[in-house]
C-alpha positions in Angstrom: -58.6 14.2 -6.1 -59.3 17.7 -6.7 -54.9 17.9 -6.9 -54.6 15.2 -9.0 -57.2 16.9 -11.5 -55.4 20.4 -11.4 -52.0 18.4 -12.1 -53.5 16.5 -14.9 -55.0 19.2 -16.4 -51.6 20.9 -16.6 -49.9 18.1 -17.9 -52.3 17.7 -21.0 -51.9 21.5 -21.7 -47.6 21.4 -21.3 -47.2 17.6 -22.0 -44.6 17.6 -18.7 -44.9 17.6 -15.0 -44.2 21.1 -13.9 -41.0 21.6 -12.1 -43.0 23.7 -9.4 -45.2 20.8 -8.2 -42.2 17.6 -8.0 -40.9 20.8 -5.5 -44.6 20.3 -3.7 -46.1 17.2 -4.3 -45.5 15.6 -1.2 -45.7 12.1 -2.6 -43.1 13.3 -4.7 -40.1 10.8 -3.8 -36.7 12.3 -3.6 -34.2 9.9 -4.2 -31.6 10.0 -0.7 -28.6 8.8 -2.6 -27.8 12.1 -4.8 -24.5 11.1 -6.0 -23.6 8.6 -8.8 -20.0 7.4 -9.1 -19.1 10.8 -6.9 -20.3 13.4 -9.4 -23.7 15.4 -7.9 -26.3 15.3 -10.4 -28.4 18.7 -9.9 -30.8 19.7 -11.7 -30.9 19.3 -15.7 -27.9 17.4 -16.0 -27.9 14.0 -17.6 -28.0 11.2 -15.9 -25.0 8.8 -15.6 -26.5 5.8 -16.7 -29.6 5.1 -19.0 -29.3 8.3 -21.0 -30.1 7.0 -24.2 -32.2 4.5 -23.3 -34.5 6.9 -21.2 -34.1 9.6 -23.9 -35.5 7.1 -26.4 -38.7 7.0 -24.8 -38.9 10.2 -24.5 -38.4 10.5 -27.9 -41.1 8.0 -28.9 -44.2 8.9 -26.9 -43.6 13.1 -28.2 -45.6 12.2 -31.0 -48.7 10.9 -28.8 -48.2 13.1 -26.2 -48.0 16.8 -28.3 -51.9 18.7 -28.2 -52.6 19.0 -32.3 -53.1 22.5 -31.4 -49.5 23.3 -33.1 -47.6 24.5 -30.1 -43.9 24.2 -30.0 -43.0 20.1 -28.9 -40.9 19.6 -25.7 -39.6 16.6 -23.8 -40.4 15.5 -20.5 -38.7 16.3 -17.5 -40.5 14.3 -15.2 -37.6 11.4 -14.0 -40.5 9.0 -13.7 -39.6 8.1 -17.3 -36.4 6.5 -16.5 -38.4 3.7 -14.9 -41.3 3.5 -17.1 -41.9 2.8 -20.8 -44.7 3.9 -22.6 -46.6 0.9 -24.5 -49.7 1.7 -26.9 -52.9 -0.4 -26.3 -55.8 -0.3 -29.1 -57.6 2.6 -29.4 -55.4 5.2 -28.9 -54.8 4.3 -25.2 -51.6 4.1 -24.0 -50.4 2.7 -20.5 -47.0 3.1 -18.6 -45.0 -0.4 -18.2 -42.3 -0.2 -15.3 -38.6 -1.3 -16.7 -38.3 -3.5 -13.7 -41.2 -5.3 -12.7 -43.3 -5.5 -16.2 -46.1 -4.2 -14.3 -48.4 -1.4 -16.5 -50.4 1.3 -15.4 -52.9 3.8 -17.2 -51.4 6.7 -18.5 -53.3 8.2 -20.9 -57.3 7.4 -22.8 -57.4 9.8 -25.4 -57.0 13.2 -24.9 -57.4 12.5 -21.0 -53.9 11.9 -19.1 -53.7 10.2 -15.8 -50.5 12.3 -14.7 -48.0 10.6 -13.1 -48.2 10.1 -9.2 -49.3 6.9 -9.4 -46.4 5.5 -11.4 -44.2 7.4 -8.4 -45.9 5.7 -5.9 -45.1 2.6 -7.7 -41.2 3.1 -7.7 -41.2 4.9 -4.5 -43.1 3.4 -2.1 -42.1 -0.2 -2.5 -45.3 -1.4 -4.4 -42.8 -2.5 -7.1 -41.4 -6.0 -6.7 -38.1 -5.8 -7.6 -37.4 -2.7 -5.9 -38.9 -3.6 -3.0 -36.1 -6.7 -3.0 -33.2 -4.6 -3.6 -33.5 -1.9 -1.2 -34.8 -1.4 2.5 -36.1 1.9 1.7 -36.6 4.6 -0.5 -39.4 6.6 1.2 -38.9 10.5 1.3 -38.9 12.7 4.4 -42.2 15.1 3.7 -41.2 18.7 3.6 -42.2 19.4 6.8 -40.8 16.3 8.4 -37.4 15.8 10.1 -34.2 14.3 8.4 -33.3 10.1 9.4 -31.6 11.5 13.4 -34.0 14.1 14.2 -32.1 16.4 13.9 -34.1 19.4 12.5 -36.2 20.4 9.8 -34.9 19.3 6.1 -34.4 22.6 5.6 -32.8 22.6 2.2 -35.9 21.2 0.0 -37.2 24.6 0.1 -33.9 26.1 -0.8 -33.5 23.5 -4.1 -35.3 20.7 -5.8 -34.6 17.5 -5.2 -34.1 15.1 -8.2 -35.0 11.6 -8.9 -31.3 10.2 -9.7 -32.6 6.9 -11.0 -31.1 5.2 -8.2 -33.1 1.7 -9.2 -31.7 1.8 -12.5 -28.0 2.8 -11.7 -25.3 0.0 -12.0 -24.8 -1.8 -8.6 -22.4 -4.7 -8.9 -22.1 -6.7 -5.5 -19.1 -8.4 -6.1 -17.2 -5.6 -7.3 -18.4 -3.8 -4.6 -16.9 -6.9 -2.2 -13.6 -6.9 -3.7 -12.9 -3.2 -2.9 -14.0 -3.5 0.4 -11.6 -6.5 0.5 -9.2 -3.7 -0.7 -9.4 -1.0 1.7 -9.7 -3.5 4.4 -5.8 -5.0 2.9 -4.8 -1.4 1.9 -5.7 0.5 5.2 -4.8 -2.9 7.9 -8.3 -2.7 9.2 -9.5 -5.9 10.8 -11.6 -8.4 8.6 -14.4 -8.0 11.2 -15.4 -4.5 10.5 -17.9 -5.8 8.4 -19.4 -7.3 11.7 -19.4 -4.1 13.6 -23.1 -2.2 13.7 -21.9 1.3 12.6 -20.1 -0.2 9.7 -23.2 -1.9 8.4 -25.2 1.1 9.2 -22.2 3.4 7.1 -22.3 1.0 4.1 -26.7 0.9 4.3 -26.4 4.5 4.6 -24.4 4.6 0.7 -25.7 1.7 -0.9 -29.2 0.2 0.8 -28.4 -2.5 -2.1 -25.4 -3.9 -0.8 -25.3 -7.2 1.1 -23.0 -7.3 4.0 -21.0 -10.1 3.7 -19.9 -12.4 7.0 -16.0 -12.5 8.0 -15.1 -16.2 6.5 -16.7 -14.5 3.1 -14.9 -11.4 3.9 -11.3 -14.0 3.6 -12.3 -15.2 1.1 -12.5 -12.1 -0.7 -9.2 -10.6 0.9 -7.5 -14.3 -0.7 -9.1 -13.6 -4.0 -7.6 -10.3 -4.3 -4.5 -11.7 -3.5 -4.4 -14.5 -5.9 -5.3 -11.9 -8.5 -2.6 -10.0 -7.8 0.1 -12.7 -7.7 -1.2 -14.0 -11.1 -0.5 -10.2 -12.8 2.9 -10.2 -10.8 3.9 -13.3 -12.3 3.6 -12.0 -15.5 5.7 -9.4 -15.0 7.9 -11.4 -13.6 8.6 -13.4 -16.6 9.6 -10.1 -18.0 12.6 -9.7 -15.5 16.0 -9.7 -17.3 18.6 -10.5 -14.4 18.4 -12.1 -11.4 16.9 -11.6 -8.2 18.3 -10.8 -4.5 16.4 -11.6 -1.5 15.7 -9.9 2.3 14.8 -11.6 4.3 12.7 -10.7 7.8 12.0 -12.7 10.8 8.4 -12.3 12.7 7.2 -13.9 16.3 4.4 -14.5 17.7 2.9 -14.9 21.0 2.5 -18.0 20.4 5.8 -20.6 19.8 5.2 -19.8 16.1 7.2 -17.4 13.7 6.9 -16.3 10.4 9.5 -15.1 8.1 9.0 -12.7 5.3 11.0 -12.6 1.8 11.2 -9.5 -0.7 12.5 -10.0 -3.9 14.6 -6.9 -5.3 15.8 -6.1 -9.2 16.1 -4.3 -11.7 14.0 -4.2 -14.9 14.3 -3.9 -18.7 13.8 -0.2 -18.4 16.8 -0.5 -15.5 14.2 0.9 -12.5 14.8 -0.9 -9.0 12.0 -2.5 -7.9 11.6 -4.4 -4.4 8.3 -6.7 -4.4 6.7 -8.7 -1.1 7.4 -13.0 -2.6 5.9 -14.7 1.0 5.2 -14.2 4.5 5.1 -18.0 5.6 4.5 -19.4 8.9 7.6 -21.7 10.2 7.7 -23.1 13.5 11.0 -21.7 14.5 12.3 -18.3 12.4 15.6 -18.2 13.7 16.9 -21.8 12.1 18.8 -21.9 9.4 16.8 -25.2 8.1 13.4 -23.8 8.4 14.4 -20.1 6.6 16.7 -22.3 3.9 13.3 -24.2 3.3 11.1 -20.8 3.3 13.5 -19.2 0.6 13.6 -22.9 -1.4 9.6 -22.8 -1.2 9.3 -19.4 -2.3 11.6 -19.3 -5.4 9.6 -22.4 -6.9 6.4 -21.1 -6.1 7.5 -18.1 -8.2 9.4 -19.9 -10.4 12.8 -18.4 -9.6 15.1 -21.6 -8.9 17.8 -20.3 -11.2 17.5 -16.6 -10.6 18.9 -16.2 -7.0 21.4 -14.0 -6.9 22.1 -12.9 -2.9 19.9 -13.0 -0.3 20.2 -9.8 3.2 19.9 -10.6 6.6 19.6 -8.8 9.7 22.4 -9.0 12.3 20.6 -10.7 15.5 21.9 -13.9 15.2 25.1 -14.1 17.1 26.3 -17.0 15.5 26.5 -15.8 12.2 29.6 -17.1 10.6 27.7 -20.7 11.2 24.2 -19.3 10.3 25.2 -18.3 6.9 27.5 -21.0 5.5 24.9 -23.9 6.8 22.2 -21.6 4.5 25.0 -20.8 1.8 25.4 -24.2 1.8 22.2 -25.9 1.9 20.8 -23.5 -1.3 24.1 -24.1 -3.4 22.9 -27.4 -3.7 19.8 -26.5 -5.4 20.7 -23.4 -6.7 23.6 -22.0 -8.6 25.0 -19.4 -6.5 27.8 -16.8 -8.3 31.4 -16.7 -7.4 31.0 -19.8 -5.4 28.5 -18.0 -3.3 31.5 -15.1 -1.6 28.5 -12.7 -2.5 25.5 -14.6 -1.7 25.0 -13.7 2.2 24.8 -10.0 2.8 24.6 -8.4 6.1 21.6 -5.3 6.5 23.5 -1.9 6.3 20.9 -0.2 8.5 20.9 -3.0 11.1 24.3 -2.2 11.6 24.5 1.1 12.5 21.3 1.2 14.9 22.7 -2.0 16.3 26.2 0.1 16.6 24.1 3.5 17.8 22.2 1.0 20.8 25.5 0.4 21.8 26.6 4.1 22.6 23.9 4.9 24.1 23.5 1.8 26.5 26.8 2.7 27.6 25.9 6.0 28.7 22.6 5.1 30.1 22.9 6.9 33.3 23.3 10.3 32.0 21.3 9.9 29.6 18.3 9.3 32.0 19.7 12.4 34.1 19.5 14.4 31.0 15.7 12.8 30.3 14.8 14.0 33.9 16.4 17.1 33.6 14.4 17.8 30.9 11.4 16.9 32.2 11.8 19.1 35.0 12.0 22.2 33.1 9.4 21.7 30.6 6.9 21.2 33.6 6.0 24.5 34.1 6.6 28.1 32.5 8.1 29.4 35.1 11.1 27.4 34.6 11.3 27.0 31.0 11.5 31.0 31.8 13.8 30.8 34.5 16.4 28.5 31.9 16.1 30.7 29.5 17.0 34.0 31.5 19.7 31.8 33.0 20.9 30.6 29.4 21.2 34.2 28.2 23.2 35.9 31.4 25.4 32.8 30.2 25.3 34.0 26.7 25.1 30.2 25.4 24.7 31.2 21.7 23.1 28.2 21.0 19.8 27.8 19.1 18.7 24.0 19.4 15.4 23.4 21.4 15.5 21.2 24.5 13.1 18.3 23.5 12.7 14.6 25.0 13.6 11.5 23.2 11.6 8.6 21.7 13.5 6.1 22.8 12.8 3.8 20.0 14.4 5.8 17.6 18.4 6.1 18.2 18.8 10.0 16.0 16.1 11.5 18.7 18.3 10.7 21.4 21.5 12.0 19.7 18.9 15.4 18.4 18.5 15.2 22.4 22.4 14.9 23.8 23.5 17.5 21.3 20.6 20.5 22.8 21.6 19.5 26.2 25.6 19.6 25.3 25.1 23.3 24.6 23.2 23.9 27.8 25.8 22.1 30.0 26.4 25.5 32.0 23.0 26.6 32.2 22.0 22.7 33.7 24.8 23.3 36.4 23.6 26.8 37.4 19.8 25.8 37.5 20.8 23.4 40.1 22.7 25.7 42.3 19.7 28.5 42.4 16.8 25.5 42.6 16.7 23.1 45.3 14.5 21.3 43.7 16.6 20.2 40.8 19.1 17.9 41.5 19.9 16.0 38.1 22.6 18.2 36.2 25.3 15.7 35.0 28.9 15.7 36.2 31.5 17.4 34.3 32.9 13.8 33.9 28.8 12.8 32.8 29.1 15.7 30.1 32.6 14.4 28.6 30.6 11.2 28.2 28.0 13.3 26.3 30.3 14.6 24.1 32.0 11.4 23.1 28.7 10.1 22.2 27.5 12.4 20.2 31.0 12.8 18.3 30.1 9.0 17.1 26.5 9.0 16.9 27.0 12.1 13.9 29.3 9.8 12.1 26.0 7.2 12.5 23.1 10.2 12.1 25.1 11.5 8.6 25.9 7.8 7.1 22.4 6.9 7.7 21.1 10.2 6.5 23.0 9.9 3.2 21.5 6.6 2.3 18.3 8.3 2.9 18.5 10.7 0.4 18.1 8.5 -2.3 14.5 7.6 -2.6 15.8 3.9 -4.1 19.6 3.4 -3.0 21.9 1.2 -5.4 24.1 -1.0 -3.9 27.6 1.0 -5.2 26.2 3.9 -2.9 27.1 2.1 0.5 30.5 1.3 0.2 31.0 5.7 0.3 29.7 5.1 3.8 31.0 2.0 5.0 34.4 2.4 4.2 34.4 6.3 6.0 33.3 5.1 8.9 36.0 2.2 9.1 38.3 4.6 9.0 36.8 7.0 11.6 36.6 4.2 14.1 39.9 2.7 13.0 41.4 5.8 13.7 39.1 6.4 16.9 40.2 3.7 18.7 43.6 5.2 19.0 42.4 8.1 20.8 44.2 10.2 22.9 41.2 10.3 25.6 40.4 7.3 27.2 36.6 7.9 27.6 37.2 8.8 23.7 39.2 5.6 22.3 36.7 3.5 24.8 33.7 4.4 22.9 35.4 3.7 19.5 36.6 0.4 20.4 33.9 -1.2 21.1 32.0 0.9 17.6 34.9 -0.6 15.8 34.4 -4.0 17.0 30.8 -4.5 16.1 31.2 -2.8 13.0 34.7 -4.1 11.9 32.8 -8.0 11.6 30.2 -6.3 9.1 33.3 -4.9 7.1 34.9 -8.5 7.2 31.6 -10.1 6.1 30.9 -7.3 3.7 33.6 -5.2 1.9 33.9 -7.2 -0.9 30.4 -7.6 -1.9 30.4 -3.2 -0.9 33.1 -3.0 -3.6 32.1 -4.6 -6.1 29.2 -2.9 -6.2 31.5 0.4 -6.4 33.2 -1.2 -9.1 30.3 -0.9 -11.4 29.9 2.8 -10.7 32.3 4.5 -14.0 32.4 7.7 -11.3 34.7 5.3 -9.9 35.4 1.9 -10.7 38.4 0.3 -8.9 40.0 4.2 -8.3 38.0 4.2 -5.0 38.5 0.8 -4.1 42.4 1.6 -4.6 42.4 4.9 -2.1 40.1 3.8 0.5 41.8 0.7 1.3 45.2 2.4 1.1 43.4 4.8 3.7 42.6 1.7 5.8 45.0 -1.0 5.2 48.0 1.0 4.6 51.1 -0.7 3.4 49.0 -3.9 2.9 46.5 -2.5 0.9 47.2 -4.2 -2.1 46.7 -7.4 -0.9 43.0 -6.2 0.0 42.5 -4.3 -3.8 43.7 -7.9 -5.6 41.2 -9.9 -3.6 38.7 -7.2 -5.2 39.9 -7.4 -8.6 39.9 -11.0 -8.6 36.5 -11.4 -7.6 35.5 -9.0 -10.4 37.0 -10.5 -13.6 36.3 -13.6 -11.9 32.7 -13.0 -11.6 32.5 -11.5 -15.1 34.3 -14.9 -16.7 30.7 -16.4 -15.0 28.3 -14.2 -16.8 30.5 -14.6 -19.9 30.0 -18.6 -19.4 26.6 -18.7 -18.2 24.4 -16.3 -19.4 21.2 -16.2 -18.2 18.4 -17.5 -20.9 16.4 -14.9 -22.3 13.1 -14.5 -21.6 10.8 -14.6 -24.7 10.7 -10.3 -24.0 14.6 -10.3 -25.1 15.0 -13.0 -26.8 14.8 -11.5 -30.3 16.5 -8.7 -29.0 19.6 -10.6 -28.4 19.2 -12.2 -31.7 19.5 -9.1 -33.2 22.0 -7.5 -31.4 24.0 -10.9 -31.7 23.3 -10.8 -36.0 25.4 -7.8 -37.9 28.3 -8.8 -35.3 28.7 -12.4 -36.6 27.8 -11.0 -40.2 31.0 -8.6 -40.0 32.9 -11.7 -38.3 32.5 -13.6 -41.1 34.1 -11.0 -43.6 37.9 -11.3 -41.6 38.7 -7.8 -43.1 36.8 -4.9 -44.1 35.7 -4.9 -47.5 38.0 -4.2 -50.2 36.7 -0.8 -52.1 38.6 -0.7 -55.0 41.2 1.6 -54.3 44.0 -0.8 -55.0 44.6 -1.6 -51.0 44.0 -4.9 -50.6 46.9 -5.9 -49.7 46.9 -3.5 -46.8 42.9 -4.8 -45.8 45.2 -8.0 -45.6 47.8 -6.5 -43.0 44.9 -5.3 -40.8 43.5 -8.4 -40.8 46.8 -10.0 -39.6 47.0 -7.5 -36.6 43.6 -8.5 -35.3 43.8 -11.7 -35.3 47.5 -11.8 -33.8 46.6 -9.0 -30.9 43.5 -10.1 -28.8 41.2 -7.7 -28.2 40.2 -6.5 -24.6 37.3 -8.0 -22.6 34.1 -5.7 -21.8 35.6 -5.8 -18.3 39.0 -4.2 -19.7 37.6 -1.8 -21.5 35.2 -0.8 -19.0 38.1 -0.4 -16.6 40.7 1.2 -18.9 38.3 4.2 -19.8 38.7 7.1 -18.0 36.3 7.9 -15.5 32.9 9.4 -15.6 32.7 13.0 -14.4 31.3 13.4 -11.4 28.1 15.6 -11.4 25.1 15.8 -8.8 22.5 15.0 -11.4 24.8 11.6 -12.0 21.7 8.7 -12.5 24.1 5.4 -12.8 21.3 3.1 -13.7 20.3 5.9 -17.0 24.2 5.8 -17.9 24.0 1.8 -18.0 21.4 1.6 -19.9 22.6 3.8 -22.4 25.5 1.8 -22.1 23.7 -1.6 -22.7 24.7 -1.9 -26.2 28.6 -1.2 -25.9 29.0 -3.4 -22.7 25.7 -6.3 -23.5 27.6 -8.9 -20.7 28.9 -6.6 -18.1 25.7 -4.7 -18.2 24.0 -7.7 -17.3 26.6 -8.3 -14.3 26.1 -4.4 -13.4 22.3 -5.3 -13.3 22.7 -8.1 -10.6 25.1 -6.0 -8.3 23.4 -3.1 -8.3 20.5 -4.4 -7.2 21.7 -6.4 -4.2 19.6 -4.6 -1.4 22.6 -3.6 1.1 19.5 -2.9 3.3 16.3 -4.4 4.2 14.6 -0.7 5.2 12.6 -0.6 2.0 12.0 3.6 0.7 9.6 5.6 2.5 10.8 4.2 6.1 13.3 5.2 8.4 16.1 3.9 8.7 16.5 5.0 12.9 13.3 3.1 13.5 14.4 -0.6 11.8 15.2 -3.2 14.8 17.8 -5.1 14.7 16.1 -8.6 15.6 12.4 -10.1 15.3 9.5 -8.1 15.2 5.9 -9.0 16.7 3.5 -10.0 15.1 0.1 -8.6 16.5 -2.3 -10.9 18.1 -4.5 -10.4 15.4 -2.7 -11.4 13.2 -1.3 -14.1 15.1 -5.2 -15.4 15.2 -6.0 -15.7 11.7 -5.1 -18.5 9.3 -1.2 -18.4 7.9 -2.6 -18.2 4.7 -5.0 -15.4 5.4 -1.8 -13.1 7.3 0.0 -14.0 4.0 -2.7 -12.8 1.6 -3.0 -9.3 3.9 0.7 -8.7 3.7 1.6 -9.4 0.9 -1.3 -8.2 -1.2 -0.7 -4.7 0.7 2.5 -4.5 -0.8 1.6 -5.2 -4.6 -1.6 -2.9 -4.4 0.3 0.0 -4.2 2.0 -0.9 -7.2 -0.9 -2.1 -8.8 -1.4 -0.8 -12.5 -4.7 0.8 -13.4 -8.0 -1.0 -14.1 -7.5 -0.2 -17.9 -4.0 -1.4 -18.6 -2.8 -4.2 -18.9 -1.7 -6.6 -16.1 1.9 -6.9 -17.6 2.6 -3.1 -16.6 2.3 -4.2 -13.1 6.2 -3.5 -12.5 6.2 -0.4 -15.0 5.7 2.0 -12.2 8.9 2.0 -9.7 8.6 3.0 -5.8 8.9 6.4 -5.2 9.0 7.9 -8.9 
């Protein structure tokens, strides 16, 4: 009592608590959340909610609370008066009324002022209501006292005050809260019943006291609303899209008899940025038929109302049937759907399937030295002493080579080639370690490291294609047929080999990969077509590289399919979308206006006759097509800075049709590895599904995968849901 007096005493003579007794009061309560919206408050800055509000009090009790005796006015400090308002009763009393609970409490009688402990007690201890319903605890550890694990003495109070954040008052919303734990839980593949798991609960009570975990079937429920959400802003954007759409298309198992297939739309938008989007990841009892995938595709472009806008869909190369496979599905989706060109483009093949499928090859027919190599390896790494004993061994040798002796990961093909090529160096220094060791008896043949060599002379025409498509963070399509059509030729010309272990290799490259250039070199150049670096120059060279004296047979199917394509767009254009549709209005408005006129205008000069004869020559010679044009002009220097979907869209206006057929083709997704993966790593069949996964609700793996994909992409709180595609992966 005797404390309380003292502290009272010195509030009536300063009108504030003093900052040296919050330090000392011990039931002084220290709020244990000091961060608001991850900015530290320390002491005398503002708080981040309530500011004005609080400061208004402040302002209107100065008057009541300044001694007459003229000293200089100053505000409170005491945090206390974020929770409580000050309220004058009759006769000069005035009580304190808490924000929260409406409860009031004497304050001051006069000249006498009660001080403010008890009004702490009030908000700290739980005695008001509402508080006491929100949080489990707010209660202070003394300043002698040891923090919440025992851990010591809470040192730091004596080093700094502690500050009353206004915890009580600061916004707390629960479901916004639940929807970014639904969020991090999509974002980060973390299972929905972490929020069932104690030290998860104890993590989140540790941060916010107020927030109520939720159960797992809640926890869906959230993860499905976040989903929806985001599907509602990607259909908007969607309606924005000015061509059409290609598909890839992947194929999942289970442990169980089910499978699910997945379907990414790719395309390019109005600003001409590629853009590849997750559409479904729908459960279908068997992947692999061509019925239940034709239905999964069908399903998917009316859900997202894309009937019309199918333009070709990418496979993966598993099925061994594939001839069959894709004219039942070309088949089956021409009936709903109006495929281009009679639907020669609509199946394409995965570029990146094909060369690990070729790659798997090599190496399973090498297998045996390979796993010599891997145990030869193994044995030297084992100890120092060896690694030393290879090295001294490798320099009386003087092997000039640099490359580090490293094991595999047999799940990705360029390791093992990385692995053949150190060891192809080292072939000597293998043989000689066995000769001095007897425990080493692995070193490969002479004939074993002729094998080698084969192999890797392959495998870099593989590891350099492969890494070329990866240097582009978001390939076109006219950037594969460089590759393809190099590596035809290699193993063409491979196959003819003068050494049989040589040509055997390539042969059986050439035939796996020859059936992907059958299926695939048209649709390859066409896309090369649209490239003005090159147009139909390359296609002319390459396939006089290839074909020989039949080439031109090859170069007129090409041609063909171009102008016959382009007569297509001419004939069916696309409608507009509302976006564009003024646009094309306007483009479409001076050009009819100067049709109209027949010849340029007459000036005056006394040459009307000769307007006349122009006029004559127009109409009797027929001007060229887009196409021609496009073809006849000389080609585009070729410069490393080269972006060709900036040069089409500065090109829009002079080419409006074959821009839009440049559009569609160069956004064909030659392959399914979508940017920021690697291309060594992609299977070439089903993946698994985890059992998780495989456990939960098809609609609940849907929402999880898919929404993964579009939160990355996801625009900003503060703009607007239409931007969603604005941003393009990887720039």
């Amino acid at each position: 009592m005797a404390e309380e007096t003292a502290n009272d005493t010195q509030v009536a003579q300063e009108n504030e608590v003093a900052p040296n007794n919050e330090a000392v009061q011990a039931d002084e309560l220290v709020q244990a959340d000091e961060l608001i919206q991850g900015e530290e408050i320390n002491q005398g800055d503002e708080l981040a909610h309530g500011d004005d509000f609080v400061q208004g009090n402040e302002l209107a009790v100065a008057e009541e609370t300044t001694p007459r005796t003229g000293t200089r006015r100053r505000r409170k400090k005491s945090l206390v008066w974020e929770h409580f308002t000050i309220e004058e009763v009759a006769g000069g009393v005035t009580r304190a009324c808490c924000n929260l609970c409406k409860q009031t409490f004497a304050y001051s009688s006069g000249s006498k002022i009660a001080g403010t402990s008890h009004l702490k007690r009030h908000i700290t201890l739980g005695s008001c209501p509402k508080i006491k319903n929100q949080e489990q605890r707010l209660a202070l550890p003394s300043a002698g006292g040891t923090d919440n694990d025992g851990e010591g003495t809470v040192e730091r109070r004596t080093k700094r005050r502690y500050r009353y954040t206004g915890y009580a008052n600061a916004a707390f919303d629960q479901d916004r809260s639940c929807s970014y734990l639904a969020k991090m839980i999509i974002q980060h593949d973390y299972p929905l019943h972490i929020v069932q798991q104690p030290a998860f609960s104890t993590f989140i009570e540790s941060l916010q006291p107020r927030f109520k975990i939720v159960d797992v079937d809640t926890m869906e429920g959230e993860v499905y609303s976040v989903y929806q959400k985001e599907k509602e802003n990607l259909l908007q954007a969607f309606n924005t899209i000015p061509g059409r759409i290609s598909l890839t298309i992947g194929l999942w198992t289970t442990s169980q008899t089910l499978g699910y297939v997945s379907l990414a739309g790719q395309f390019i938008d109005s600003e001409w940025k590629v853009h590849r989007r997750m559409l479904s990841f729908m459960m279908v009892s068997s992947p692999h038929s061509e019925n239940a995938l034709s239905e999964a595709i069908s399903m998917t472009l009316s859900d997202w109302n894309m009937k019309d806008k199918l333009f070709t869909i990418t496979l993966d190369n598993e099925c061994s049937s594939h001839d069959i496979y894709s004219a039942n599905l070309r088949d089956y989706l021409s009936n709903k759907n109006n495929l281009m060109l009679k639907g020669q483009l609509f199946v394409v093949r995965c570029y990146a399937h094909i060369l690990n499928a070729v790659a798997q090859d090599i190496i399973a027919s090498i297998h045996g030295v390979i796993y010599n190599i891997r145990e030869s390896i193994k044995f030297i790494k084992a100890s120092s002493a060896r690694e030393e004993k290879f090295a001294e061994i490798a320099l009386q040798l003087e092997i000039p080579s640099t490359k580090t002796l490293c094991l595999d990961v047999t799940t990705q093909w360029n390791t093992t080639y990385l692995m053949l090529l150190a060891a192809l160096d080292y072939k000597q220094a293998f043989t000689t370690l066995e000769t001095c060791d007897d425990n080493y008896n692995e070193a490969p043949s002479g004939e074993d490291w002729k094998k080698v060599e084969a192999a890797c002379t392959y495998l870099k025409l593989l590891y350099d294609s492969a890494h070329s498509i990866m240097a582009s963070t978001n390939p076109t399509s006219n950037l594969f047929f460089h590759e393809a059509w190099k590596l035809q030729l290699e193993l063409s010309n491979g196959t003819g080999h003068e050494d049989p272990v040589f040509s055997s290799i390539a042969k059986d490259m050439h035939e796996r990969f020859d059936k992907y250039w059958k299926d695939c070199s048209l649709v390859l150049a066409i896309a090369v077509v649209m490239d003005p670096r090159f147009k139909m120059k390359l296609v002319e060279f390459s396939y006089s590289k290839i074909y020989g004296a039949e080439a031109a047979k090859y170069v007129k199917v090409v041609n063909d399919a171009v102008h016959e394509l382009y007569k297509e767009y001419v004939a069916q254009p696309l409608p507009l979308t509302p976006a564009y549709a003024e646009q094309g209005e306007a483009n479409n408005g001076p050009a009819n206006a100067n049709n109209s006129h027949g010849a340029p205008g007459s000036t005056g000069d006394g040459l009307l006759d000769f307007d006349m004869y122009l006029s004559e020559i127009q109409s009797s010679q027929p001007s060229k097509s887009e196409l021609e044009q496009y073809l006849d002009e000389s080609l585009t220097p070729r410069i490393q800075e080269f972006d060709i979907l900036d040069w089409w869209k500065l090109n829009t206006v002079k080419f409006p049709t074959l821009s839009k057929m440049a559009r569609d083709i160069l956004a064909i997704p030659m392959s399914m590895v979508s940017s920021g993966s690697s291309i060594f790593s992609a299977g070439t069949g089903s993946r698994m599904l985890d059992d998780y996964r495989s456990s939960l609700r098809p609609e609940i793996v849907e929402a999880l995968v898919c929404a993964k994909d579009w939160l990355q992409y996801s625009a900003p709180v503060t703009e607007a849901p239409s931007s969603a595609l604005v941003k393009a992966e990887g720039s």
